[in-house]
Every structure is written in structure tokens, then in C-alpha cells.
N, C-alpha and C positions, 0 to 999 in steps of 0.2 A: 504494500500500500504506500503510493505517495503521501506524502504530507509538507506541506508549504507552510514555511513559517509566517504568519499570520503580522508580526511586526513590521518585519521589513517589505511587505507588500504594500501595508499600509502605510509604510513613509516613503515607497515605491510613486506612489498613487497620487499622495498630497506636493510630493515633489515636483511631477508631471499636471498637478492643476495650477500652480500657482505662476502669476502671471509674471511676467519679463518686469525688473528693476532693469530698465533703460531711457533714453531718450527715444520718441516716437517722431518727433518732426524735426529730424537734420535741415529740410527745407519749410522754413518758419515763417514765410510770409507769402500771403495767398491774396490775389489780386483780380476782382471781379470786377464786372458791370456797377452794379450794385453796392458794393461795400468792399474793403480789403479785411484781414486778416491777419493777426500776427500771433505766433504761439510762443510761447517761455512755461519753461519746463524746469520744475526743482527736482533731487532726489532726495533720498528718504533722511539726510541728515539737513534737510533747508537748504542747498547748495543750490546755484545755477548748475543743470549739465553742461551748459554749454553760452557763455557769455555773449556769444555773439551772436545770440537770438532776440536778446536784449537790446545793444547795440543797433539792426537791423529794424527792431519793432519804432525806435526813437530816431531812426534816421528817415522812415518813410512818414512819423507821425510829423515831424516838422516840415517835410517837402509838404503836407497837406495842410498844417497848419499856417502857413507861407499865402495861401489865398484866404479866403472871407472866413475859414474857421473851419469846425473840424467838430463832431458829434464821435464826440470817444465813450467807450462801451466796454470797461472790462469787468468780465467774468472769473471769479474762482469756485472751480467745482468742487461737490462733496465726496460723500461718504463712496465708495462701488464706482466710482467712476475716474476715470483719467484721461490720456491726451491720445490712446492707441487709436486704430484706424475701426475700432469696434464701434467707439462714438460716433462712427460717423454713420450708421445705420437706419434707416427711415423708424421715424414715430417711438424708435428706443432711446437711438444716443443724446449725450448732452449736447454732441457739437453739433449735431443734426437740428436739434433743435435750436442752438445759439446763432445756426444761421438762418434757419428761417428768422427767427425777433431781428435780425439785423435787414434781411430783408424787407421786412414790413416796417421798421424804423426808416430806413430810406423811402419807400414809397410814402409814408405819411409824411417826410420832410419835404416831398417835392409837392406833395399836394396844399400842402400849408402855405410854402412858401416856395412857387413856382420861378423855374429863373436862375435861384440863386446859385445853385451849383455847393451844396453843403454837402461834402464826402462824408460817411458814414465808417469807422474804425472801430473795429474788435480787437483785444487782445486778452486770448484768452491763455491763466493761468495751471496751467496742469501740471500736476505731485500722485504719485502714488494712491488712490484711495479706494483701488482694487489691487487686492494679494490673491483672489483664485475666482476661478469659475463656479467653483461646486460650493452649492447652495446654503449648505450647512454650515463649510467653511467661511464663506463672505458673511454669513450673519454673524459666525464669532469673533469676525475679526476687528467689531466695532474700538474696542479699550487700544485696541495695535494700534490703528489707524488712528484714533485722536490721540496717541502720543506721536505719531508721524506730523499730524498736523501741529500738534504745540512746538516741533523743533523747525518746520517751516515756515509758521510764523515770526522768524527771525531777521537776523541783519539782512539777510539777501533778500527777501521778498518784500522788506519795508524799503530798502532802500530802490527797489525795481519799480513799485507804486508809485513810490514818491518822484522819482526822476521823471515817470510818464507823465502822470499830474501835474508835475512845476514846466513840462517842455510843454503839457497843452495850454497852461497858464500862459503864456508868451504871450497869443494870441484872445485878446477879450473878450471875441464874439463865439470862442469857441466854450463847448458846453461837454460836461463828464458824466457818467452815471459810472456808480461800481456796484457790483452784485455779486453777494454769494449767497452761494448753497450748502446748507451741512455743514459742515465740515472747513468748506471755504470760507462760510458766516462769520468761523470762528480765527481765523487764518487772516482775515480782511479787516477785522476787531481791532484784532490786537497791533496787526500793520499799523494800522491809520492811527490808532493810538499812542504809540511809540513815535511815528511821524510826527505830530503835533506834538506831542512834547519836545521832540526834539528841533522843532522848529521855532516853539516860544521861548528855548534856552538859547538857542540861537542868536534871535532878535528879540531881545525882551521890552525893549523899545517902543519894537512897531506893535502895529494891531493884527492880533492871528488872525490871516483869511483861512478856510478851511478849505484847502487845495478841490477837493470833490463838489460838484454842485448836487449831486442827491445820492445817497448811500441806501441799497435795500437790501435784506437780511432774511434771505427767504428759510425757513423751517431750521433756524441756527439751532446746530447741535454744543453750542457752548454756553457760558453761563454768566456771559455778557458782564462779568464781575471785572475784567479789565478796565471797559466802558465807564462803568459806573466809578471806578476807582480814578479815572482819571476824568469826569467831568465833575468829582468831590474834590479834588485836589486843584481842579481851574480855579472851581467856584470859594477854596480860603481866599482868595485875594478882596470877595466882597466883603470880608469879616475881618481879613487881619492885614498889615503892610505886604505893600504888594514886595517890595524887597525882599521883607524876609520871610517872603512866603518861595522867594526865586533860589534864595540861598540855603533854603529846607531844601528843597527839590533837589538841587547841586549837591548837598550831602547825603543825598538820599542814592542817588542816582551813581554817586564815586564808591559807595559802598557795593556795588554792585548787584543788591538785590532790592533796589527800590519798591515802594508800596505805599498805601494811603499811611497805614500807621506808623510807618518807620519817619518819612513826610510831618507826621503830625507830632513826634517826638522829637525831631530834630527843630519844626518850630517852635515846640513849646519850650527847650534850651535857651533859641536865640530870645523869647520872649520874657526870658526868667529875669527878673527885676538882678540889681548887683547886689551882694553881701554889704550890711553898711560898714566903713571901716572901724574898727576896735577903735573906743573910746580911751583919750588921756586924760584920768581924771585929775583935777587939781592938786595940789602939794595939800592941803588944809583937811583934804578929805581922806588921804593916803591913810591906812591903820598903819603906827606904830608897833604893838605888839599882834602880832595876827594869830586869830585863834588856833589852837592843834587840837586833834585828836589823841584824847586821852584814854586807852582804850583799856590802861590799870586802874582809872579812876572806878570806871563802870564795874570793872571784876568784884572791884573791893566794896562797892555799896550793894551788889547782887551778894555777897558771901554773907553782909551783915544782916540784912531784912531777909534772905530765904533759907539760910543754912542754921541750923540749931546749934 
């Protein structure tokens, strides 16, 4: 009788479902009638694969930006989904669907406002947020994947948002939407959040414009606690100096694990009144003999009243 070790079959099996950690779009910018297209792609540690998709997506958004403006459109996808050629499937995939909303976004722009000649620009963000095919595995991979996504929302994705955003800024008449899903909700949060702070330490000065004209947060699988920690920490400046509400933030932020409370302990430092300094009392008031501790005295009156 055969008999198949039943282990390694099964890590045979899950080996063979789970999807390619690679780059899907070596050619990152797609160029229609209708709209263009540009993809950037992380891997599973937050990293660009590939810089020069980046690059690419910011050299075509300014040739567009350069006329009357520019209707930019970026997307980060969630939970099961990523940038493979799978998405690109009728009435399944995300990409499938991110270009039809771009297609009907440019037809509604020419119908609005006939004439003007407003290009329409996607770029869409795609990370890992499928690890396998098989059904039962992709359900459990939910806890994998939003630690995939918490290390992608880091330096490289903040800083990729923000560059697109400040090159569409250039141009006034141009307008942004960013949208995520799942997972991206949560990845797009914490981006733009990190960006604005780091753009009010910056110029503390000026007034923060908020690089985005509308931000949508579809079915966010996060717990939006970033958000809220950083528009609690905007808003100490209506309650306390705005200084040293700048200089909390700074010691908050060089400690390398900034947060509302750490923020709020370093303000209430700088807001600590001073020690008043020790008193010199006059010569008239000085004791001459200064009392001591006589600690035979007490032996010896304890021996006489309790001892027989």
C-alpha cells in the first residue's frame, strides 16, 4: 500500500496557490483616448519595486499639467486585490473597474465643460493584498495583509503621494480626488497624515493647504485612530501657544515614536511654570542655635512613665 505523507503535500499545494511577490507593470504608463494611466507598485516591506515608475507617472502628470489642468485620480487598492493582469478582468477586477470611473469621469468632464480639453489621470497604487487563490487561504490571510499594509504605509508611499499632489498643485485649475479601499483606506490615512505633519513642521509659518481637494475612504478596514490623533494634535494650537505646541510635536517626532500622548506630555513640560528660586532669608531671622534631634531624650522619658 502507498501512502503519501499528508504534510508535505499540503505545503506542496499552499506553495503552488500562493500568488507571485513581484512587480506586474514593468510598462507603467498607459495612454488612451480617454484618460492615461500610470501604475506604482510597493513590495511587501513599503519599498518602491521599481523607482522609475514613479518618476514616469510625475513626468507625464506635468506634460498634462502644463495646459488648463489636469483631473488626477489616485487609487489604492485593498484587501485580495493587487496590480497582476487578473485585475484587469471584466465586472471582477479592480483595474477593470478603475477604468471604466475614469472613463465616465472624462465623459462627464466634456459634457460639463465642453471645449476645454481637461485630461483625465489615474494612478493607480498597487502592494500585495493577495497571497493565494484558494478561498480559505485568502480569507485567512486578512491579520498578514494589514501588517503588509501598516509597513506600506510608510516613507515611500507618503513621500510618492505627496510629490504627485504638490506637482498637481503647480497648476490651480487642476483638481485631485484620492480613494481607497480596505486596506488602501488604511495605507492612504496614514500617508496623508504623516504628509501634513510633515508639511506644517516644515513651514510653520504658512497656512497648511491640504494638498488633496477630496479624500474618500471606501469600506476602510482601519481604525482611522491615526486621523483622529492627528487632527487632536492640529487642533492644541486653539487651546494652547501655537509655539509650543510646534516644539511638543518636534520632541515628539525626534523620539521616534510620536503620538497624541507623548505630544501632550512633552507640552505639558514646556508649559510647566519655573521652580521659584530658594529664598535668602535675612541675617535677623537666621536661628542661632538650630534645633537637633534628640532621640536619648525621648528613650529616657519613654523608660520613666512606661517601664516599672
Amino acid at each position: 500500500m502507498l501512502r503519501t505523507p499528508i504534510a508535505p503535500l499540503l505545503a506542496g499545494l499552499l506553495a503552488l496557490s500562493c500568488t507571485a511577490h513581484r512587480m506586474y507593470r514593468p510598462t507603467s504608463l498607459e495612454e488612451h483616448a480617454d484618460y492615461s494611466l500610470a501604475f506604482i507598485e510597493f513590495d511587501d516591506q513599503g519599498e518602491l519595486w521599481s523607482p522609475s515608475q514613479l518618476d514616469s507617472a510625475l513626468a507625464h502628470l506635468e506634460r498634462l499639467n502644463s495646459g488648463p489642468g489636469v483631473a488626477l485620480v489616485v487609487f489604492v487598492h485593498g484587501w485580495n486585490n493587487d496590480a497582476s493582469p487578473r485585475e484587469d478582468q471584466a465586472d471582477k477586477g479592480s483595474i477593470y473597474q478603475y477604468r471604466k470611473f475614469l472613463t465616465r469621469l472624462e465623459e462627464d468632464i466634456e459634457q460639463r465643460f465642453p471645449g476645454i480639453g481637461f485630461p483625465v489621470m489615474g494612478v493607480y497604487l498597487g502592494w500585495r493584498g493577495r497571497v493565494s487563490n484558494v478561498p480559505l487561504i485568502r480569507e485567512a490571510s486578512f491579520y498578514n495583509r494589514r501588517g503588509a499594509a501598516e509597513r506600506i504605509a510608510g516613507a515611500s508611499a507618503t513621500e510618492a503621494i505627496y510629490r504627485i499632489l504638490t506637482t498637481m498643485r503647480v497648476n490651480p485649475n487642476s483638481r485631485s480626488v484620492l480613494i481607497g479601499h480596505s486596506f488602501g483606506s488604511m495605507i492612504l490615512e496614514r500617508a496623508l497624515a504623516q504628509a501634513a505633519i510633515s508639511a506644517l513642521l516644515a513651514s510653520p509659518e504658512q497656512e497648511l493647504i491640504f494638498p488633496a481637494d477630496l479624500v474618500v475612504l471606501l469600506n476602510p478596514a482601519g481604525s482611522a485612530s491615526q486621523t483622529k490623533q492627528m487632527v487632536d494634535i492640529l487642533a492644541l494650537v486653539l487651546l494652547h501657544d501655537e509655539q509650543l505646541v510646534e516644539q511638543a510635536v518636534t520632541k515628539a517626532l525626534e523620539s521616534g515614536e510620536p503620538s497624541k500622548q507623548h505630544v501632550l506630555n512633552c507640552l505639558s513640560r514646556l508649559e510647566e511654570p519655573r521652580r521659584p528660586q530658594p529664598l535668602k532669608p535675612p541675617l535677623a531671622l537666621k536661628l542661632v542655635n538650630e534645633p537637633k534631634a534628640d532621640t536619648a531624650r525621648y528613650d529616657k522619658l519613654r523608660s520613666t512613665r512606661y517601664e516599672p
